[in-house]
C-alpha positions, 0 to 999 in steps of 0.5 A: 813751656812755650820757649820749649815748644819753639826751642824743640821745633827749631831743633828739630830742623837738621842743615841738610833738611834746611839746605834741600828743602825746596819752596815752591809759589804754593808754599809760600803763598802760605804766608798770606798769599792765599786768595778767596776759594769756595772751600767750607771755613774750617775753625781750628779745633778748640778755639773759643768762638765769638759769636758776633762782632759785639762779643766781649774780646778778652781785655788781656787779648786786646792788651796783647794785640795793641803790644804787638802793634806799638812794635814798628820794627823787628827783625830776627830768625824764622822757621817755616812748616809746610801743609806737608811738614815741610821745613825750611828757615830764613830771616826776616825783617818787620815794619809797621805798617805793611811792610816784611821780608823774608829771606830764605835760606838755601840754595834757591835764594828765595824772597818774600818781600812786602813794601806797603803795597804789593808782595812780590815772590823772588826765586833768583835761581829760577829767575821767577818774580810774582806780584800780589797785592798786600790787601789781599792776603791775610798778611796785611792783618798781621802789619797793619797800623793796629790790630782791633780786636772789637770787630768782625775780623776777630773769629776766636781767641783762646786764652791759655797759661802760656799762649794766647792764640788770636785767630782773625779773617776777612771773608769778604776780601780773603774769602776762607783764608783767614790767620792765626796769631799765637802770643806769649801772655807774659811777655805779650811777644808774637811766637808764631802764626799760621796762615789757612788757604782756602783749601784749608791748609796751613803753613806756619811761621816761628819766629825766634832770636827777634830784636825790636826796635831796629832801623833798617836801610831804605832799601830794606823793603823796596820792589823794583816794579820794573825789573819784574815787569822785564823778567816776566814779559821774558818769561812770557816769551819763552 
């Protein structure tokens, strides 16, 4: 059921829907770059609530999470869906602890890459590139070290036949953001996840065809500090 759902999302992705779509930094801030707003939080429709840091978390929950932390490297494919249902696609490439990058396909070369620190945004087409710092998106939850579910950033858990979905924030450093981690229960896989800005608006990440256990080269996630530095001190010029 499950691979199903991913499967017909997939599908539902034509070349050409790939190839036009075009991201803009709203977009991809979708992936975590979502920093504190005053907008109300708004808890997905559904999701069993934890009523304190104390409540019982599920013991298969807590099993899936620290599965999914012993994987320190993964690669694979990705499909992203805007607020709007917007479709884009790429791969992308895992290192615990903090570090991902996502390649983006089409004409506009996008980039995401996160190198432990910071997360920078790179559109080589319009020669744009932005920095943020990793501890202040909700991404970071998703690549630390381990994924506790025994404190206050757990806000739901919801157990399913096919889907465990774990939902965690951190009000105090990403304000109404928070993200939410769906899981296979059999195979304790991460399927996919969604980020909520803090307008309450969500972008979502499938992940498909994903090998674990991979090595990549140094490079894989580094940032060039100063090329971005030059490019935006052009930027600021014009």
């Amino acid at each position: 059921m499950l691979n199903q759902r991913v499967k017909t999302r997939v599908k539902s992705m034509t070349k050409d829907t790939r190839a036009d779509f075009a991201l803009t930094r709203r977009r991809l801030l979708g992936f975590g770059l979502a920093f504190a707003g005053a907008s109300a939080l708004n808890i997905v429709p559904g999701f069993r609530l934890l009523a304190s840091a104390q409540a019982a978390v599920p013991e298969a929950a807590q099993k899936i999470a620290d599965h999914f932390s012993s994987v320190k490297t993964m690669s694979g494919e990705f499909v992203q869906f805007g607020p709007k249902g917007e479709q884009t696609g790429g791969k992308f490439f895992l290192e615990r602890p903090g570090k991902i990058r996502f390649n983006y396909e089409g004409p506009s070369n996008f980039q995401v890459v996160s190198d432990g620190n910071s997360v920078v945004i790179l559109n080589k087409k319009l020669k744009t590139s932005d920095l943020y710092p990793l501890s202040k998106t909700p991404l970071k939850l998703l690549l630390d070290n381990r994924i506790d579910l025994s404190g206050q950033l757990v806000q739901s858990v919801k157990q399913e036949d096919d889907l465990t979905t774990i939902q965690l924030a951190d009000k105090s450093v990403f304000g109404n953001s928070k993200i939410t981690m769906m899981f296979d229960p059999n195979t304790y896989e991460l399927r996919q996840w969604t980020i909520t800005d803090a307008q309450g608006k969500d972008t979502t990440v499938m992940i498909f065809n994903v090998k674990q256990g991979v090595d990549f080269a140094a490079n894989t996630f580094a940032i060039d500090y100063r090329a971005n530095r030059e490019l935006n001190s052009r930027q600021s010029q014009k």
